[in-house]
N, C-alpha and C positions, 0 to 999 in steps of 0.2 A: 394707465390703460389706453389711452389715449392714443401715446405716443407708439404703442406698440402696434396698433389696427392703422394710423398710418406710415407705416412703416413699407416700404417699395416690397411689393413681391417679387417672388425669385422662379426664375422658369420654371425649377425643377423641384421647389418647394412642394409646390400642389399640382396635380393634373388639372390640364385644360379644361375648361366652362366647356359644358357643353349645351346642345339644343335639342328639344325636341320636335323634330321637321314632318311635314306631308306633303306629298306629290302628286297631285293632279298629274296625267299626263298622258295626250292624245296617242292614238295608237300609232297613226303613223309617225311620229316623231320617238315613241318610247325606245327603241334599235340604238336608235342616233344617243338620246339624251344616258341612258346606260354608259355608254361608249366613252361618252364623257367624262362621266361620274367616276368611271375607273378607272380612267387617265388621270383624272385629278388625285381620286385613292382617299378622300377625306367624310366621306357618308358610309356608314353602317345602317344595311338595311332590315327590318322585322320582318319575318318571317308572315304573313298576313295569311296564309295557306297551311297553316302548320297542321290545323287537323285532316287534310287531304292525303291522299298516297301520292305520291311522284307518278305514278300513271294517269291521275286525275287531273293533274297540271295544265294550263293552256298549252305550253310551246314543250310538251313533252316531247313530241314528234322534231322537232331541231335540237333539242337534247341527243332523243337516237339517234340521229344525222351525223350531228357534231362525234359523236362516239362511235360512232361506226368509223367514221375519218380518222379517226385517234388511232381507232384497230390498226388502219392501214398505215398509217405512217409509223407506228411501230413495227408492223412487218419489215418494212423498207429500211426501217433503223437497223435494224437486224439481219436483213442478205448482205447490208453494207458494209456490215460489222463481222458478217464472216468472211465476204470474199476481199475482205482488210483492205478496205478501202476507209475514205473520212472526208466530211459534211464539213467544212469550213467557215459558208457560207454565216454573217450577219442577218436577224431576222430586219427585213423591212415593214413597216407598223403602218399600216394603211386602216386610214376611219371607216374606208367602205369595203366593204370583201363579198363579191361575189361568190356567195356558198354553191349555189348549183354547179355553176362551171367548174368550180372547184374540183366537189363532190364528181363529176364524170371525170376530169382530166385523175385523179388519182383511181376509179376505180377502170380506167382503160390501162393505168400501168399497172394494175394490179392484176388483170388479167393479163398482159403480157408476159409476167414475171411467172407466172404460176406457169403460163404455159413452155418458157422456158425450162423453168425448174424441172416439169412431169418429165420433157426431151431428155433434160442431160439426165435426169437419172436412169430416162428406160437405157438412154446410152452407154451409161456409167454401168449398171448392170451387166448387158451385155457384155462390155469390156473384160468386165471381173471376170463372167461366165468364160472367157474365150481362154482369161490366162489362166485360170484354175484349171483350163483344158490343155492349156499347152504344160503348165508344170505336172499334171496327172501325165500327159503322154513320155514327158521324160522318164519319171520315178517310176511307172508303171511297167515304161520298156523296158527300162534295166532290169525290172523285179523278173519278166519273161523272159531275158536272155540271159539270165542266171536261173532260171528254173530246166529251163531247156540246158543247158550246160551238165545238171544234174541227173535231166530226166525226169523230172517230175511230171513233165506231162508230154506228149505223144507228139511228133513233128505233124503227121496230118491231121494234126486237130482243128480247128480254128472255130472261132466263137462268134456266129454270123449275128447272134442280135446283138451283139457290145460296137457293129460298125456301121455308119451311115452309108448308106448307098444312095443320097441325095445330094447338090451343090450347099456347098457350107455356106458358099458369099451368100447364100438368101434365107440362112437360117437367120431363126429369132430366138427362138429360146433352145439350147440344145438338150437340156436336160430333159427336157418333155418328149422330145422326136426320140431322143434313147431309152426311154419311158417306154414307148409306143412299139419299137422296135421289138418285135418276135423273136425268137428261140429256133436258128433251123437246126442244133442239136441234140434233140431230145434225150439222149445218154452221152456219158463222157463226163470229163472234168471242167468246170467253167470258172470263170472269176468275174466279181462284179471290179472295179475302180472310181476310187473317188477320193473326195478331200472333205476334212472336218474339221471341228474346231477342235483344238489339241487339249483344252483341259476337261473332255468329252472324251478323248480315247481310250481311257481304261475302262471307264464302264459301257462303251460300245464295246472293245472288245471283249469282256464277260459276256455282257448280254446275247452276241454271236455264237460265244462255245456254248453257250446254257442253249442256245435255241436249235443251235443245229446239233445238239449232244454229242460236240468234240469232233463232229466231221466237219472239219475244215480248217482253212492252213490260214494263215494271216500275217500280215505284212506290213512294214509303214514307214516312211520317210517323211521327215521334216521340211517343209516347203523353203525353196532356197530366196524364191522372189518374195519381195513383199505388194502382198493386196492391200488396198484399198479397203480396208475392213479392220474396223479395232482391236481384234483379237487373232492372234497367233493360229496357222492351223493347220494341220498335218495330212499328207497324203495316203491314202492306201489302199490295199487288195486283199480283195477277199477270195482261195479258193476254193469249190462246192462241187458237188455232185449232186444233179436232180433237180426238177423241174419246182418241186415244192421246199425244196432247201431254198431255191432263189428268190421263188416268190416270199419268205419269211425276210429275207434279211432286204430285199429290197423296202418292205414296210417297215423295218427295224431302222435302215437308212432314212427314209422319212421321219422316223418320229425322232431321233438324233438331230434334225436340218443337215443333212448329208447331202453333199453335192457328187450326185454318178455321172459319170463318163465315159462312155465305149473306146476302148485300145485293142484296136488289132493287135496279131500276132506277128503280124509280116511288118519285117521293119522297113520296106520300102511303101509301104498302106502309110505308117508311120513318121516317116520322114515327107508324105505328100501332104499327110493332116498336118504337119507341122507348120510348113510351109506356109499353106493354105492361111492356116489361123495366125500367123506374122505379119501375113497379105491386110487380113484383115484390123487386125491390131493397129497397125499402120493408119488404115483409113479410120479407126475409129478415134487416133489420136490426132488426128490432124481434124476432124468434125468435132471433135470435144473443146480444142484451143479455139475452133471458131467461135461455135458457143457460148466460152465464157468471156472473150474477148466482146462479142457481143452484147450478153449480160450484164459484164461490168460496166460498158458504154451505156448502157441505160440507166444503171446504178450512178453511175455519176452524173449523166445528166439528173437525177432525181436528187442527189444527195447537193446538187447545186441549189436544192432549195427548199430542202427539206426542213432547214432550221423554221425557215421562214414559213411555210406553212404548219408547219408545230406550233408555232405560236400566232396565228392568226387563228385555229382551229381551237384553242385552249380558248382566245380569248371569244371566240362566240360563243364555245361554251357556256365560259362563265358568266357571258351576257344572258344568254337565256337560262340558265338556272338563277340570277339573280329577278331577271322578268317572271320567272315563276314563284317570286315569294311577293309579288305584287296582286294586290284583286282588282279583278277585273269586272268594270261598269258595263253588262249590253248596254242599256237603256241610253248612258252616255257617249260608249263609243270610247273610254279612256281607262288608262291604268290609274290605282290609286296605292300607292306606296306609302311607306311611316318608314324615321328610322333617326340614328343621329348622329350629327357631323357636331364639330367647333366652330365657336362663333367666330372665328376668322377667316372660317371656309368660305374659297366664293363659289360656293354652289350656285348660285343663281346666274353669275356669269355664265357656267358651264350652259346652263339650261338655254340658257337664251343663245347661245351659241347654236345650239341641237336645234331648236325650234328654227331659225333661220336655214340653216345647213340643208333641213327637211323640206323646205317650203310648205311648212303647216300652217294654214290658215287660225288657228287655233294656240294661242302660247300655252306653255307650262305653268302653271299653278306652283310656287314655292310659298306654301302656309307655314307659319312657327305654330305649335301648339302648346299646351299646357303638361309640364310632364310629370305624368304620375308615379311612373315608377322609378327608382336611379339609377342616374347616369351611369353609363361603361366609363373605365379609368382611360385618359387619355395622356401621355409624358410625352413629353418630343425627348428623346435619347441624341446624340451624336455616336460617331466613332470610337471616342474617349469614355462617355458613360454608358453606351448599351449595356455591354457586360455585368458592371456593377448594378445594372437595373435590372438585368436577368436573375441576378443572385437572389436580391430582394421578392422580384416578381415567383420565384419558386418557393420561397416559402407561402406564398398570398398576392394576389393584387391588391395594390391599394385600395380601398373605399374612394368614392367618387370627393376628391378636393382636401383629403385627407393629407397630412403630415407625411411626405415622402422622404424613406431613411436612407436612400441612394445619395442623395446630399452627403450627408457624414459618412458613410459607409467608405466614400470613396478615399478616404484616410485613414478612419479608424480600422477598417479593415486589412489593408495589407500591412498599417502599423501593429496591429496586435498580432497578426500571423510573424511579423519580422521579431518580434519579443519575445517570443519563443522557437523561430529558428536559428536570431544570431549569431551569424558567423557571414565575416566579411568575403572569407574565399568562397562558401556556397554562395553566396549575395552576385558572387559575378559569374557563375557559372550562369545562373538564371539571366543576368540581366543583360550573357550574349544570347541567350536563348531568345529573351524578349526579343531583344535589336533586332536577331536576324529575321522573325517571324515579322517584325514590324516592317524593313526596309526591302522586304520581297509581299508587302502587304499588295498589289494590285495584280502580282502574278497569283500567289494564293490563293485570293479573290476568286478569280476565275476558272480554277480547278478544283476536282471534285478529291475532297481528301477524306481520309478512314475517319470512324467515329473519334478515336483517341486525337490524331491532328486536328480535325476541327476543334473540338474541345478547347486544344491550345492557340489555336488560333483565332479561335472566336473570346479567350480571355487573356491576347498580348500582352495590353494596356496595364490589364490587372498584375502579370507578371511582371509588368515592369514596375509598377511601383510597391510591389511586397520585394523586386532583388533592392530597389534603391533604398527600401527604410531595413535589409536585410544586412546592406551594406555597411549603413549607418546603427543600427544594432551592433552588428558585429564589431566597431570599432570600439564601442563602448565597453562591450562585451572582455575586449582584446581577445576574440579567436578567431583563429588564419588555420581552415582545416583542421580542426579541434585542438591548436596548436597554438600557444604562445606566441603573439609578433608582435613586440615591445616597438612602438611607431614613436609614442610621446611619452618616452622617458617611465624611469622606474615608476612601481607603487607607491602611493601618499602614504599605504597603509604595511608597506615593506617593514623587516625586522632592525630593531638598532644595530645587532651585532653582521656584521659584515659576511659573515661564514653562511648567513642563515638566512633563508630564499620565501619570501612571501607565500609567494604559488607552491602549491602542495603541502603547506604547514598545517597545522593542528587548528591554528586558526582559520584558514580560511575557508574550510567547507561549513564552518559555522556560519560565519559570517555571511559567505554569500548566500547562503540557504536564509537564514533572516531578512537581509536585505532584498531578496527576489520575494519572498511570501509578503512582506509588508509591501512592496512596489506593487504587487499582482493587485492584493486590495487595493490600492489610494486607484488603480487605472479601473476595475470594478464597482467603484461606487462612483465614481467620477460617470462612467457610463452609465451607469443605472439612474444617478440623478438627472443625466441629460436625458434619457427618454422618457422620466416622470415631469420633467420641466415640456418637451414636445407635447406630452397630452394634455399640457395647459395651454399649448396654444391652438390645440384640437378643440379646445374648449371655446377659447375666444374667437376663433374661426367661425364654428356652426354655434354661438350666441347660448352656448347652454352653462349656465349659471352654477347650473346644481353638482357637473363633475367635479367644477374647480375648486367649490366649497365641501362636498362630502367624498371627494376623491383626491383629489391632485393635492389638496393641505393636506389631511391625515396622513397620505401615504410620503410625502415628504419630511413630515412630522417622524413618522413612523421609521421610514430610513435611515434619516440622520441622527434621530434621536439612539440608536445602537451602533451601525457600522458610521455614520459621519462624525460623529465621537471619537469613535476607535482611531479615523481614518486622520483627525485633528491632533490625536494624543501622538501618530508616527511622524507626523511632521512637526511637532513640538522637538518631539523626542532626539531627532536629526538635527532640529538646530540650537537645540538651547543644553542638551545633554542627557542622560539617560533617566534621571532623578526628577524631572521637571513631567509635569503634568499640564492637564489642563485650566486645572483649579489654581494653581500658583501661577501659571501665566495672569487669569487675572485677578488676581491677588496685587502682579506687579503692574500692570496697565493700569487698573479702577481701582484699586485700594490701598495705594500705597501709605496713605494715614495709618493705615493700619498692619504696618509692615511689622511689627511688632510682635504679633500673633503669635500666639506658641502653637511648637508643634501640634499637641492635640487639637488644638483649635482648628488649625490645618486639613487636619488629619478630618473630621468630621464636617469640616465644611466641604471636602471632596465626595465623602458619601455621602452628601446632602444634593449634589449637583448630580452625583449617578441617579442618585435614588430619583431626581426630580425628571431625570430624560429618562429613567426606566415606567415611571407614571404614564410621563407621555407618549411612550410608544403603548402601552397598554390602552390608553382608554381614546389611541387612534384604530385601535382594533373596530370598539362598537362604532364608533365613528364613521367609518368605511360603510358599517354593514345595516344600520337600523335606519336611519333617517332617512335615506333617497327611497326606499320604497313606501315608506308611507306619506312621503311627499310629492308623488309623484301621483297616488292613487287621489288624494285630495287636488291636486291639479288636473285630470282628467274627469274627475268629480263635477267640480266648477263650469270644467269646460265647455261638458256634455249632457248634463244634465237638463232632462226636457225636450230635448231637442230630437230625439225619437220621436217625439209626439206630433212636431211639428212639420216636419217635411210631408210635402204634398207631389202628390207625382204631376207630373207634367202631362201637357193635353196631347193628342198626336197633333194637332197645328202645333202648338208649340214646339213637337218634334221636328217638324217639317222645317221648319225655319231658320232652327241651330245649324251651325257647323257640323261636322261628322265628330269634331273630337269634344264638343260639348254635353255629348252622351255620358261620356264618363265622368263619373261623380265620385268623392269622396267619400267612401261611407263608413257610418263610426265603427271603429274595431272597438274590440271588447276588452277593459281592463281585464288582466289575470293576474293579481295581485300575490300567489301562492310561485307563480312563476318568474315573474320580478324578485319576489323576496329572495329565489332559491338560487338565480342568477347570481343578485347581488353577491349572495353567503357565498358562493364560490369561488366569483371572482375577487372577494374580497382573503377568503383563505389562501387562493392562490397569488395572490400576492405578499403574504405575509411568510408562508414557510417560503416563496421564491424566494425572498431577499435574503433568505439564511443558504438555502443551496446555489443560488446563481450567482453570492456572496463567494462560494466554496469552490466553483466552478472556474472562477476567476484564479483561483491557485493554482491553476494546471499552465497558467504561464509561467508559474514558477521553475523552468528546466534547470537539471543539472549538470552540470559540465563537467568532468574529469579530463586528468591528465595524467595518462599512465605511459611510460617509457615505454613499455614493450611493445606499446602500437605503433611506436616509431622504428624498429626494428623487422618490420613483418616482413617489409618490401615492399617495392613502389606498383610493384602487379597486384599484390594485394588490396593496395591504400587507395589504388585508382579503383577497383573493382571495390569496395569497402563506401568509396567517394562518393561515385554515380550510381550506385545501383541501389544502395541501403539507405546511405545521409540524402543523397537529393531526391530521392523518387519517394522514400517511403517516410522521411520525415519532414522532406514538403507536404507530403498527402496529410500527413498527421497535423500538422500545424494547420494546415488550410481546412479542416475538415473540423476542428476545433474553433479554429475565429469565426466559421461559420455557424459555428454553435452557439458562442458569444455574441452573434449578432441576431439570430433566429431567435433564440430562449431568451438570452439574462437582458438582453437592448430592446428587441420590438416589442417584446409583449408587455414591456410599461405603457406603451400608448397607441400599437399598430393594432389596427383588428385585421385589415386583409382580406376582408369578406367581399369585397368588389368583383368585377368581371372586367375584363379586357377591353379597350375598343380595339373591333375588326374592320375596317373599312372593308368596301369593295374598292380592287386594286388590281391595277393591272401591272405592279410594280414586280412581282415575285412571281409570276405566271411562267415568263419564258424559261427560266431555270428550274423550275420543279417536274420533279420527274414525272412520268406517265404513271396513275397506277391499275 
């Protein structure tokens, strides 16, 4: 016992000790001392405000500030990101940041930008409006000098409200002034002109026959230029007779979004509007390039530092939303904060850093306290184990100092996935997979990949060592793409006669079906007993007596006394021959005096050794279950007893005097002996039918293999698509999804409870890269 408790700890055996801390700390310094705290990234702060609403906060108002700024620099991310432009710039990490100056210098470009933006669109508008006038007056002419050709309508006609009789160069909006324009034909034939969106044209044109009841002719051509508008749209003409025919279908234009256009008749009127609107066109593409050439120049001066104010804006943020889970002393003029770091942290460095930095008359207050409630789980990970500590941390966090199975996980787990995917060629597909995700690991890094690449890239490491024991399975295995490749020489267990081939015989799907079922158990109790062995040292960890004795011996009792049996009889069985047991082993070790023995005598001293491990796993049942609860209640009994009586409350001088955290008191919780008992009984059930199913569970490494000719026949198009799409995708999935089953159910739950919480520092580590939300 001794030798075990001093025995050197292992980093990643147990999560870091942690403290429970308080912070005194002056107002003017509290900005600074934050600042620190998140640069360092090793304090988790409590919440001390939690029954308040976020409007009740001190620095709510730098919150809004801070987020309002957020607004704006994602606008900005976003004009950059459409006029495809890109922000290159490295954020610069400044301790002091002028937030006002800030706060004006981005909302002065924000109001630039906007007012840019309103220009090019009235301008962009217009543009549209001129060339949807200039392709109406093409399609529209021709539709009038093929009607006229016909006679459809009368040489002196002409259609005075359809034409401007004002200077185009100073129109703005033309649809409106042809709106506004009067009718000097009161009888005759008219036509309206215009353009609409083309998957609108059939039920406009319905809607026109229905409204005008069949008087009127219709027309349409397909626009040849393309607008600036996402949807395809067609030109056309409508001809009418009558002043109330026109006034329906111009409302009927309206409620379509129909764009009308006056087209004289005279094609020299038509050839001057042409002109005119070319003229214009002109000027408004050469105002338009200025524009965005303009635009973009300020885009990029902005995008020159955009990163960098994203993450100078993030991090006040989150300095004042940390400032607001502190409480606030009027009376003292200081913040008072709780929370907890590791005893390794130099928090107080940082403090005393802030407090100089500030020129505070006043230092910080770094108090250790007494902590009552536990600790957040705290592991330092690397590059190599985060992954496998992720696996683990999603079934549970550790309990605070608890037996952490990331240790062995990082073996046993890609070796039990490799046991059941063996095969030496899938082994290497994955382990270029690994390599190259590995040796392009700091450009990855740095780019934003789809949920499925992260995934794989955030568990390399893990893929590389399930191809390298997939590799070494496979060789044991002998399969090369489900396929025989004889490396080291024939079978031990090949046939005498020469004609007659090991592989595919009558024997060997026997055999290896045996030999994999028996493997699967010896590698399942082996595991099971190592996580009943950890919760003994869970036990000798937190000094509790009573698991080791009415938990960790019974259920070891209990295990080996049925499957460590079995699992003793398979490896008898393999080395000494099929006929050999357990009982005759030691027969021949310790009794060889009486090697004599006759068969029956044999025979019944082996049911005497079943029968004696079949007692002990039974009466490790009550063992588990009756004793710890009513030792537990007489231990609470003892401890508490009376001591109701005795406590005295304290004076308010006495209050006055204490610490802040000497208020909190212990106070006796109530045995519930009906709820202990019913604990016990479950967790004791559940460990009894588990070692027969997470026993059974363990057969599922037992795969089987064939080898059928025909698959070799299929074709190498098939065999590759058969390769990667089936065997590696969906029998890695399988296998990986299975050893994580083996490690969740049949391994943690002998000794991991998982009931912990996280420690969150505040950090300013993960800030710059996390997206806006």
């Amino acid at each position: 016992m001794e030798l075990l408790k001093n025995l050197p700890q292992m980093d990643m055996m147990r999560s870091e000790k942690m403290t429970s801390v308080q912070l005194i700390i002056p107002v003017e310094s509290a900005h600074r001392a934050i600042s620190y705290l998140g640069e360092l990234g090793l304090l988790q702060f409590r919440d001390l405000n939690a029954d308040k609403s976020p409007f009740q906060r001190i620095f709510v108002n730098q919150v809004k500030r801070c987020a309002e700024m957020s607004r704006k620099l994602r606008f900005f991310k976003d004009q950059i990101h459409k006029a495809g432009l890109s922000s290159s710039s490295l954020p610069i990490i400044q301790p002091d940041i002028d937030l006002e100056r800030l706060e004006i210098q981005l909302a002065n470009y924000e109001h630039e930008l906007l007012e840019m933006n309103a220009n090019s669109d009235q301008l962009q508008q217009t543009y549209n409006e001129l060339l949807e006038f200039k392709m109406v007056l093409q399609k529209a002419g021709g539709f009038l000098v093929s009607s006229k050709s016909h006679e459809v309508i009368m040489e002196e006609r002409e259609l005075d409200e359809n034409v401007f009789s004002h200077d185009y160069q100073d129109s703005v909006s033309l649809l409106d002034q042809e709106m506004q324009s009067g009718s000097s034909n009161p009888s005759g034939l008219r036509f309206i002109s215009g353009i609409i969106i083309k998957s609108k044209m059939l039920l406009f044109e319905r809607t026109l026959f229905r409204a005008t009841r069949g008087n009127m002719f219709f027309n349409q051509a397909d626009a040849d230029e393309p607008i600036l508008d996402p949807v395809e749209k067609t030109i056309f003409v409508v001809y009418f007779s009558g002043e109330h025919s026109r006034t329906k279908i111009l409302k009927i234009c309206e409620a379509f979004d129909a764009n009308c256009y006056p087209v004289p008749e005279d094609l020299t009127k038509q050839r001057q509007i042409t002109e005119e609107i070319l003229s214009r066109l002109l000027d408004l593409e050469t105002t338009l390039d200025a524009g965005i050439r303009h635009r973009n120049a300020a885009l990029h001066s902005i995008g020159l530092h955009l990163l960098t104010w994203m993450t100078m804006v993030k991090r006040e943020k989150a300095v004042f939303d940390t400032l607001n889970m502190l409480d606030f002393d009027v009376t003292k003029k200081c913040l008072v904060g709780e929370g907890w770091c590791p005893i390794f942290a130099k928090s107080q460095e940082a403090l005393q850093r802030a407090t100089y930095d500030s020129n505070s008359q006043v230092g910080i207050i770094f108090h250790v306290m007494e902590a009552v409630e536990s600790p957040p789980t705290y592991i330092r990970t690397n590059r190599f184990t985060h992954a496998y500590q992720e696996i683990i941390d999603a079934y549970g966090v550790a309990k605070y100092q608890e037996a952490n199975p990331t240790v062995f996980t990082v073996i046993t787990f890609p070796f039990l996935f490799a046991v059941m995917f063996g095969d030496w060629g899938h082994g290497i597909c994955l382990l270029f997979g690994a390599l190259f995700l590995i040796t392009h690991e700091k450009k990855l890094t740095s780019q934003k990949l789809g949920s499925f690449m992260e995934m794989l890239f955030g568990g390399r490491y893990v893929l590389l060592l399930m191809s390298i024991f997939s590799i070494y399975c496979g060789l044991i295995y002998n399969e090369f793409f489900s396929v025989p490749f004889h490396i080291f020489g024939a079978s031990a267990y090949k046939c005498r006669d020469t004609s007659c081939s090991w592989r595919g015989s009558r024997s060997e799907l026997p055999f290896l079906n045996s030999l994999k079922m028996k493997m699967s158990i010896l590698f399942g109790v082996t595991q099971m007993n190592l996580g009943i062995l950890l919760s003994y040292f869970n036990s000798v960890f937190f000094n509790n007596s009573l698991d080791i004795r009415y938990q960790f011996i019974p259920q070891m009792i209990f295990l080996n006394s049925l499957f460590g049996y079995l699992s003793l009889l398979i490896i008898i069985k393999w080395c000494t021959g099929s006929k050999a047991d357990l009982y005759h082993v030691m027969i021949y070790m310790f009794l060889s005096p009486f090697d004599d023995l006759g068969e029956n005598e044999l025979f019944w001293g082996q049911k005497l050794l079943q029968i004696m491990l079949l007692v002990s796993a039974i009466v490790a049942v009550p063992w588990m279950l009756f004793p710890k609860p009513f030792i537990l209640q007489k231990l609470h009994f003892k401890r508490f007893h009376g001591r109701s009586y005795n406590i005295l409350e304290a004076s308010e001088t006495d209050m006055e005097d204490h610490e802040p955290d000497s208020a909190r008191r212990h106070h006796v919780e109530e045995f519930n002996f009906s709820e202990v008992f019913v604990y016990q009984m479950i967790h004791s059930i559940e460990f009894v039918l588990g070692s027969v199913s997470n026993t059974a569970s363990y057969l599922r490494l037992w795969a089987l293999r064939y080898d059928n000719v025909i698959i070799r026949m299929v074709g190498i198009v098939v065999f590759a698509f058969a390769t990667g799409f089936i065997l590696l995708m969906m029998e890695t999935l399988s296998a990986f999804l299975h050893a994580l089953r083996l490690h969740w159910v049949e391994f943690q739950n002998k000794f991991y409870s998982g009931d912990g919480f996280k420690f969150k520092p505040f950090s300013f580590a993960g800030i710059a890269d996390a997206d806006d939300r």
